[in-house]
N, C-alpha and C positions, 0 to 999 in steps of 0.2 A: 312317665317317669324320666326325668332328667339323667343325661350322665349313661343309661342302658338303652345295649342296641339288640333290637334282638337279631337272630342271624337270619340272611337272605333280606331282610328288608334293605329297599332303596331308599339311603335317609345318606345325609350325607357323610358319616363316617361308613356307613356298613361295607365289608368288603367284597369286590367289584366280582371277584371270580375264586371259588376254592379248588382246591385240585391239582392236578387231574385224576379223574377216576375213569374208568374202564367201564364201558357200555355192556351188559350182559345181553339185554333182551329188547327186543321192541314188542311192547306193551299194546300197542293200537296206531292209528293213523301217525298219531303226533304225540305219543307220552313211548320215553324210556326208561328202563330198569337200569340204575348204577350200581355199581358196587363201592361202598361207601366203608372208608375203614370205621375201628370197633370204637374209636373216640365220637363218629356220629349217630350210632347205632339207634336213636332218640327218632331221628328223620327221617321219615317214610321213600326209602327210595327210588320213586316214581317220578319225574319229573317233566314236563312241558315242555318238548322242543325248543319255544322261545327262550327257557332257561338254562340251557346248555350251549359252551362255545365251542366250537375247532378246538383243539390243544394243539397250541405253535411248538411247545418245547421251548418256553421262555419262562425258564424256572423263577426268575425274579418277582415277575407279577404274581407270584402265584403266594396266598396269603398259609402261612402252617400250620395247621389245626392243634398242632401241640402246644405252641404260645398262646392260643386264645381258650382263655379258660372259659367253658360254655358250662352255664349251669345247667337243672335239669327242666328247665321248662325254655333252654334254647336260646337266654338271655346271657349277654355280656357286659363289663363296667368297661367304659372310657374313661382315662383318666388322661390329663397332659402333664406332658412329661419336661417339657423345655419351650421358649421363646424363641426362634430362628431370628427374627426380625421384627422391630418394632418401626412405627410411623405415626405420625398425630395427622389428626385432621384438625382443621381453625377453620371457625364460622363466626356470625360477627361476635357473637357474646359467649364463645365456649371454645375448648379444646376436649376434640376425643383421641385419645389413645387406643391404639391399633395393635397387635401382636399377632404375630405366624403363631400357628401352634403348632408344635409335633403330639403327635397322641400315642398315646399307648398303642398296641398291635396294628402299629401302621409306619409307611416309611415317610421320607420327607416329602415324596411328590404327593402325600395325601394332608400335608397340613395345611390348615386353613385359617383364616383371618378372624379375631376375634376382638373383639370391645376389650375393654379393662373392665368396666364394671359387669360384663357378664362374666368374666373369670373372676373375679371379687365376691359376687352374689353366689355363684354356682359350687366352685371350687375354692373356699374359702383358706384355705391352707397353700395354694400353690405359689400364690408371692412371696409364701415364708419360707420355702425351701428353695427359692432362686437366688 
């Protein structure tokens, strides 16, 4: 499904790190028990070593779980929000049009570069409210 991310996948909007939560228990070799507030209560609190970072105390990267509305099967909509920056590309017999995008539940340093005709096809309303 175009447009839905679910959460914890590494896709290119999903985000990078939520948190931080507080380690209760060590579970086995390499799985930890977190404590997860009542907004994620859906997700089995156990987790994989490899899936947990340090926590710097660098509130900024840290994504809000109140702003991302998660349904109940753990999916979320992207939607973009604004154009930061436009560029063309010229080859011999074409122009492509290029746009930054800012997206919903994400800050600047997560937008990314997109076509015009796939914000055309996908998002068919977002050139009318720019």
């Amino acid at each position: 499904m175009k447009g839905v991310q679910k959460f914890g996948v590494k896709q290119k909007l999903a985000p990078r790190y939520v948190g931080p939560y507080r380690i209760l228990e060590r579970k086995g070799n390499v799985a930890y028990k977190v404590q997860l507030p009542v907004e994620l209560r859906a997700i089995f609190p156990v987790f994989h070593v490899s899936h947990l970072k340090k926590c710097l105390r660098v509130l900024e990267e840290r994504v809000e779980v109140r702003d991302v509305k998660l349904k109940s099967d753990l999916v979320y909509e992207e939607k973009p929000v604004a154009v930061i920056y436009c560029k063309e590309w010229v080859t011999h017999n074409r122009v492509v049009k290029f746009y930054k995008v800012l997206w919903s539940n994400h800050g600047e340093e997560d937008a990314t570069w997109e076509t015009e005709d796939y914000l055309r096809e996908v998002y068919k309303t977002f050139f009318e409210n720019q």
